[in-house]
KOLLOGU-905039 format. One record per atom (N, C-alpha, C): y, z, x. Coordinates in steps of 0.02 Angstrom, whole numbers, plus 50000, padded with zeros to 5 digits. Layout:
# KOLLOGU-905039
YZX/...
# end
This chain:
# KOLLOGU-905039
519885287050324/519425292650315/519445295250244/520105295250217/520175299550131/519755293250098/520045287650095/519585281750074/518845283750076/518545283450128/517755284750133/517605290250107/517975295050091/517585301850090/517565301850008/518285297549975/518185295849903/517615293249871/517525287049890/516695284549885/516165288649896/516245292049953/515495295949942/515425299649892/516165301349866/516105307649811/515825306249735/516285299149723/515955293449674/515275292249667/514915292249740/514265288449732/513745294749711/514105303249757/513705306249722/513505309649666/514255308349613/514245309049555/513925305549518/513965298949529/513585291849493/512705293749501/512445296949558/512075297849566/511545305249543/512335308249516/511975316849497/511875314649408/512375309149393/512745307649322/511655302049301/511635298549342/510845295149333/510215300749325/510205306649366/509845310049376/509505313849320/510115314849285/510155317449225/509995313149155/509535316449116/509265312349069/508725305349086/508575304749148/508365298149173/507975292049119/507415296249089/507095291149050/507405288548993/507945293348961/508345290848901/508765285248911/509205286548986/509785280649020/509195273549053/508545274349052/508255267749068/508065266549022/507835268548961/507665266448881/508285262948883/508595265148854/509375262048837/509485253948889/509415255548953/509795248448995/509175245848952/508445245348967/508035240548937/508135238448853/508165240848813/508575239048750/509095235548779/509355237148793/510195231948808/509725227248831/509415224748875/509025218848917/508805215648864/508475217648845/507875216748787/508295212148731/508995215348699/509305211848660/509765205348677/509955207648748/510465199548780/509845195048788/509255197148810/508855192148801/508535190248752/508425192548693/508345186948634/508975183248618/509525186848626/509995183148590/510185175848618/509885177148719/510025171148737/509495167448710/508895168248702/508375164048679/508495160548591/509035162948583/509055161448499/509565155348519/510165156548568/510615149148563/510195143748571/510755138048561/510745131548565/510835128348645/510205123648680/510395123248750/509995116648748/510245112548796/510075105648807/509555105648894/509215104348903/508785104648969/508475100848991/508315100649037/507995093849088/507195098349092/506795095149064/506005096649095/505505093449137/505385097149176/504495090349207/504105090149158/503975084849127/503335085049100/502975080149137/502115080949085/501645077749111/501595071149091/501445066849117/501275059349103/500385057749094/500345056049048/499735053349025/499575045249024/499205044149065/498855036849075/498485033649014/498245031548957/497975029848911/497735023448927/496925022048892/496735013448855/496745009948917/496665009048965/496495007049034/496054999449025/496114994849002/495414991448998/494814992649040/494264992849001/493534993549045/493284986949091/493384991049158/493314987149215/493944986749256/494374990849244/495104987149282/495214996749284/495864998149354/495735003349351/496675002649381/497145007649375/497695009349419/497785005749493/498095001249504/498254997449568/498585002049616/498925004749600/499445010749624/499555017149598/499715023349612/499465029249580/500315030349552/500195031549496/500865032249464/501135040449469/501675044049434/501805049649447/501655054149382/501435059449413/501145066049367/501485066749322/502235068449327/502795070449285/503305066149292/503655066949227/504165065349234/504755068149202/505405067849199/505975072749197/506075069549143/506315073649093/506425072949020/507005079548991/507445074548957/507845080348935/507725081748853/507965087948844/507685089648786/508315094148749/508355094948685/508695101248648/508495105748596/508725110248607/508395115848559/508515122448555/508285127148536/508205134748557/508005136448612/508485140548646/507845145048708/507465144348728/507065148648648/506355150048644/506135144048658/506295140048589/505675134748599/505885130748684/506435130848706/506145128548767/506005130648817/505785138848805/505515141048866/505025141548847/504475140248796/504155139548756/503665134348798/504195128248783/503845121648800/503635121748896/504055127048925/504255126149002/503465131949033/503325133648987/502675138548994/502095136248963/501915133248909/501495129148876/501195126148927/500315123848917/499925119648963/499915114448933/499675111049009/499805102549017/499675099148977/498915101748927/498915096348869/499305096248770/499455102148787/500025105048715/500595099548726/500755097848796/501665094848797/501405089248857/501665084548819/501665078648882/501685073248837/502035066648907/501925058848868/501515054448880/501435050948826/500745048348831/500845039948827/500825035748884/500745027748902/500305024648884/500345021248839/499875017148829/499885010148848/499225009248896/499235001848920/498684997748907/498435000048847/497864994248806/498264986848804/498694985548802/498864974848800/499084973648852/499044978648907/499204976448977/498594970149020/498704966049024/498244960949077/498134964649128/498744962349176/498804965849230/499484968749274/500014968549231/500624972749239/501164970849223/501434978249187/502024976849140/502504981249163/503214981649159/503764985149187/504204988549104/503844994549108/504184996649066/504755001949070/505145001348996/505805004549018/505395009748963/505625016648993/505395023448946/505635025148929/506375026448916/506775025348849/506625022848780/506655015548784/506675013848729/505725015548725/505395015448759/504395013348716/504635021748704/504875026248723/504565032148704/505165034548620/505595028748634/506025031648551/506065025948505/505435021048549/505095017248499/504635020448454/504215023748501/503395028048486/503665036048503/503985036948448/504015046448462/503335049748450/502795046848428/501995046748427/501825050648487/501995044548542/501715048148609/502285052248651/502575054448612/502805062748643/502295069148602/501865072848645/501545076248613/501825083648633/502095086348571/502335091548556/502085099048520/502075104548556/501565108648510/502165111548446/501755109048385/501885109448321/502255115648299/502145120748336/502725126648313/503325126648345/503535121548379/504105121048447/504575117348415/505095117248412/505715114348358/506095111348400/506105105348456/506505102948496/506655097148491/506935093448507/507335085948494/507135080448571/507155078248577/506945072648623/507585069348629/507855069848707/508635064948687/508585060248743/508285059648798/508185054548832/507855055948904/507345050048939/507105049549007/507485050549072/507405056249098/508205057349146/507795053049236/507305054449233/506875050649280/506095051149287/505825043949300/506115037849306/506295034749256/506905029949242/506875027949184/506485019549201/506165020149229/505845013349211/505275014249262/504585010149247/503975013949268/503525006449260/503405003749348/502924995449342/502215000449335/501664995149284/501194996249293/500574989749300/500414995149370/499774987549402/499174988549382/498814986049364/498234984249373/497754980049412/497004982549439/496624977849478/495854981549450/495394975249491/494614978049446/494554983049511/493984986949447/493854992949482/493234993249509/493184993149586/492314993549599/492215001649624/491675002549617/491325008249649/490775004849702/490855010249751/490575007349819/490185016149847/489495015249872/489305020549902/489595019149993/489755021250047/489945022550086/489585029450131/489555028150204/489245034450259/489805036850289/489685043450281/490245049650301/489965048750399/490725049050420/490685050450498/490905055850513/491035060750547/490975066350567/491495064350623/492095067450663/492645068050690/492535074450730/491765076450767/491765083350801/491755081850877/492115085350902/492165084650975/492105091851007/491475094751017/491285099251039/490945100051109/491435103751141/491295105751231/490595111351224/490415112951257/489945119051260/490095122151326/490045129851328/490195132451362/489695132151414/489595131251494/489185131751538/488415134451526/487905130651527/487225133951520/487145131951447/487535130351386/487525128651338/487315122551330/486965118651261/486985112251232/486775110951186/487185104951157/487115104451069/486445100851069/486355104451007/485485102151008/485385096550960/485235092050947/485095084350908/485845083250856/485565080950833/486535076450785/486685082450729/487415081450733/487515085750676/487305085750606/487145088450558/486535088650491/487395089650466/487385082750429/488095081850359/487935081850308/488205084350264/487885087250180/488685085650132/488655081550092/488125075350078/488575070650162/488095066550174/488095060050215/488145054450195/488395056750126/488755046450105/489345050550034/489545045350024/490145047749957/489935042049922/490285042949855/490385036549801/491185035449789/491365030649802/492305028349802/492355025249738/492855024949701/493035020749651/493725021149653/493855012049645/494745013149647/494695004549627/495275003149635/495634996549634/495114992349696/494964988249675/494794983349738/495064980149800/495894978749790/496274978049844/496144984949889/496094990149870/496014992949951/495214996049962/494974995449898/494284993849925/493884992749956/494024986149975/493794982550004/493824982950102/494104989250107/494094991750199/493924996450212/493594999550163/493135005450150/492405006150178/492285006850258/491645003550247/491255007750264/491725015350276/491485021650273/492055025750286/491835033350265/492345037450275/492185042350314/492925045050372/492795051250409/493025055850395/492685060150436/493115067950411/493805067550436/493975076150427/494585078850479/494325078950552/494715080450604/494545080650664/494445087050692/493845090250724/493855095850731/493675098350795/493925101450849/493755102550924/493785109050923/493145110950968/492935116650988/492775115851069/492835121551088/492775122551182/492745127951197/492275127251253/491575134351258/491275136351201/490955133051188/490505132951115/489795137151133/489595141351092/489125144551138/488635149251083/488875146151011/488445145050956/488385140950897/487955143750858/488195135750804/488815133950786/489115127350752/489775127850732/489395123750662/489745129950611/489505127650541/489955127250497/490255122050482/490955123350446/491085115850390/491585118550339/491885112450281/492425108450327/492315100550310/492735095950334/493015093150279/493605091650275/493835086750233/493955078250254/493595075550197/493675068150207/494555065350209/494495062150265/495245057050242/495335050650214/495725048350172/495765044750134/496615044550127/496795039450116/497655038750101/497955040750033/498275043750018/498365044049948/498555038749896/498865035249954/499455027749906/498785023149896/498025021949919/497605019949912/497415019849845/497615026549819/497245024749744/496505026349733/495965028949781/495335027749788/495175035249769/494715035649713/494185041549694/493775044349738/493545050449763/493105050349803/492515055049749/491985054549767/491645059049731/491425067349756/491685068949829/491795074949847/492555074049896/492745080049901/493265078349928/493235083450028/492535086050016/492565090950078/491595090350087/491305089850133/490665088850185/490645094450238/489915098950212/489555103250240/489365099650321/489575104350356/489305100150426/489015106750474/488305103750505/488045110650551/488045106650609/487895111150673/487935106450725/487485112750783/486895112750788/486545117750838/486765119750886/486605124550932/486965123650986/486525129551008/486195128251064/485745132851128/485845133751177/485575139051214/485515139951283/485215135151333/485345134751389/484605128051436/484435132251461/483575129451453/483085132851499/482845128151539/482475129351599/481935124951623/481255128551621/480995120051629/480125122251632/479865117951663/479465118451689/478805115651718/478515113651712/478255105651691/477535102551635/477245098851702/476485100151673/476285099251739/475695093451711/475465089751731/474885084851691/475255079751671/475695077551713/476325071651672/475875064451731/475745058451665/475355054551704/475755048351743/475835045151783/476165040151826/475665034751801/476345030451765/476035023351752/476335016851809/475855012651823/476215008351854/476385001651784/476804994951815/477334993251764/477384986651822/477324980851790/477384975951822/477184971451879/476374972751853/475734973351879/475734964451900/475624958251937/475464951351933/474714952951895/474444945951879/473984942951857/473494942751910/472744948451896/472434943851937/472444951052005/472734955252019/473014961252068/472724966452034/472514971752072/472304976452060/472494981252101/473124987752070/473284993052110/473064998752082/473035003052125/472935009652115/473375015352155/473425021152129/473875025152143/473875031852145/474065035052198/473755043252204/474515046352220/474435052252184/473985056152136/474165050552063/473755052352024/474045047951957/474465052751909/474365059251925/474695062951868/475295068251920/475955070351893/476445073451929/476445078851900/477095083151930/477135091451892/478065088751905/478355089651839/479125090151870/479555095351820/479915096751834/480395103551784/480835098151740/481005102051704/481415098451663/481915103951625/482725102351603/482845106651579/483095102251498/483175109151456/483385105051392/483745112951353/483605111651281/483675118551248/483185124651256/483105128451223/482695134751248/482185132151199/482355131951133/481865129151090/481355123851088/481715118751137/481275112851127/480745112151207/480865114951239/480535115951285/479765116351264/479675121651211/478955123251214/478585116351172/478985110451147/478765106151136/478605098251176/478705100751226/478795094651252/478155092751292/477855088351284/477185086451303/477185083251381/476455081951407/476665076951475/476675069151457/476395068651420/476445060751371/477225059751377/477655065351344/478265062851331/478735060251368/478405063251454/479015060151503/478675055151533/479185050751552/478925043551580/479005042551654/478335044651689/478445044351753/478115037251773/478595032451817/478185026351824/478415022151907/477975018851891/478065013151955/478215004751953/478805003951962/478694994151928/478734993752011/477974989352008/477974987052050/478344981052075/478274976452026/478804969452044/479294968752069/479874974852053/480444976052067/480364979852143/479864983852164/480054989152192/479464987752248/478894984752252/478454986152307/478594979452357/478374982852413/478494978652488/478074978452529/477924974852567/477414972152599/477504977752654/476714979652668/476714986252730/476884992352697/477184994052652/477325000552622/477005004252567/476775009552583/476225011452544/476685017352490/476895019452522/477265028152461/477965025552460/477895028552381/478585026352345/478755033052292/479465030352292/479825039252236/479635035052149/479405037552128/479225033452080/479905034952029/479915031051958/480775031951918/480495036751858/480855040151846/480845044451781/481315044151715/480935043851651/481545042951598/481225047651543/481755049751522/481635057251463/481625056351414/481325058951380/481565058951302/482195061551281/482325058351214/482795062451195/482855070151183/483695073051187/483515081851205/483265082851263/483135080551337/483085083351372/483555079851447/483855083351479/484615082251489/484535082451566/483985085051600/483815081751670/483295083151688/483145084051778/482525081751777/482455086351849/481895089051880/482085091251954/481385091651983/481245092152050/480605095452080/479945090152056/480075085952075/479535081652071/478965082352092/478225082852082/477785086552133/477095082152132/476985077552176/477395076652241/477965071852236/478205071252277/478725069452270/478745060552253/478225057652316/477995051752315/477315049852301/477225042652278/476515039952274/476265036052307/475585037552328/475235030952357/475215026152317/475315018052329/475145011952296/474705008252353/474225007252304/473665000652355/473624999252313/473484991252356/473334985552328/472534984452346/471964983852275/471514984952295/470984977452273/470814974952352/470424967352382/469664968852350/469824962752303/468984961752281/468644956352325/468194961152342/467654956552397/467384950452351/
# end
């Protein structure tokens, strides 16, 4: 207890002792800050950096077989400054630069010696006073080459959309853009024969679904795309039914030489689809018919005749009438 009650007494002195003078005792710690930290920035310190790697001189027509690495670890010496300098500096002030203009098609280089062969392609910003002492990783770096084709390609779409009861998607989804342009190495090129999106599922869907997809593609592929994400809409309505009435009955597989006829010739049947497309739908458009060949029999006069829809419209009901007369009609 004397223990604890000491500390509190400490802490609230320490605390009456801050209170007092406040902005002068935080001037002061920041000066103190202020000076250990230049002074650390003024020593002498040896450091490991990421830098950037630069691809150069590529021959025209031939492109990266394999995607090499962004950075690489480099140690360095100097001041502080200059190397916190260099550790804040953008990507194109500091980085090394490969050059593979007399490359055919692949050479295994050690980056050690090409880079304290060519202290050239260490690019250094000119007020920075640091030393270059060696490649800490990788120290050795294959480079492939293959020809480079560009290929246009059709985007597929990966949507798997339920609709909620009474709902339905209304014609194909509208993809923006609907093709890409690829460029890469030709070895994997060449199985490219289109690209899909991400995969995207929705359930009880019960309005539009309008959303960015991203294309997939492998990375170790090597392959350019010319967008990397596709606008995709996909409608989506209520069902109605309706009633078209003036829908004509064709017969279908008539012999040579026969003459039928058929009552009534024209039907009334409902149909359901979207709400929208309903008011378009003609009696032309539905196919009410009779194949006879297949379907008529000796002595039987009324038949259910077959129905087939257009596209967008998703069934069919109330046939009116239901059946048709077929005669067969005797030329005297």
């Amino acid at each position: 207890m004397a223990d604890e009650s000491f500390l509190i007494k400490i802490g609230r002195q320490f605390k009456n002792w801050f209170m007092k003078n406040t902005r002068v005792k935080i001037g002061i710690m920041l000066f103190v800050i202020i000076i250990w930290f230049f002074t650390m920035l003024g020593n002498q310190y040896t450091y490991t950096i990421d830098t950037s790697l630069d691809i150069r001189n590529i021959e025209v027509g031939k492109t990266l077989k394999e995607k090499l690495p962004e950075k690489i670890k480099a140690n360095f010496s100097g001041r502080g400054v200059d190397l916190f300098y260099l550790l804040t500096t953008r990507k194109s002030s500091f980085k090394f630069v490969l050059d593979v203009q007399t490359i055919r098609w692949f050479y295994d280089f050690n980056l050690n010696e090409y880079f304290n062969e060519n202290p050239e392609k260490i690019i250094i910003p000119r007020n920075v006073n640091v030393t270059f002492n060696h490649i800490v990783y990788p120290e050795s770096l294959r480079v492939e080459l293959d020809r480079l084709d560009i290929l246009k390609v059709p985007v597929r779409h990966r949507l798997d959309i339920k609709t909620a009861p009474g709902y339905i998607l209304v014609n194909d989804p509208v993809i923006v853009p609907d093709s890409v342009i690829l460029s890469g190495p030709r070895t994997y090129m060449k199985k490219y024969k289109e690209i899909v999106t991400e995969e995207y599922v929705g359930v009880n869907v019960i309005s539009p679904v309008e959303l960015d997809l991203s294309l997939e593609i492998p990375p170790s592929d090597n392959i350019n795309i010319s967008t990397s994400k596709i606008h995709i809409y996909q409608a989506v309505e209520q069902i109605g039914e309706q009633a078209i009435s003036n829908v004509p009955v064709r017969i279908v597989g008539v012999p040579s030489r026969t003459k039928i006829e058929i009552s009534p010739s024209e039907v009334t049947i409902t149909v359901s689809s979207a709400v929208s497309q309903l008011t378009n739908i003609q009696p032309e458009d539905i196919n009410v018919y009779f194949d006879f060949k297949k379907n008529w029999k000796y002595g039987e006069n009324y038949y259910v005749p077959s129905v087939e829809l257009p596209a967008g419209v998703i069934s069919w009901s109330n046939l009116t009438p239901r059946r048709i007369e077929v005669r067969i009609v005797r030329e005297r």
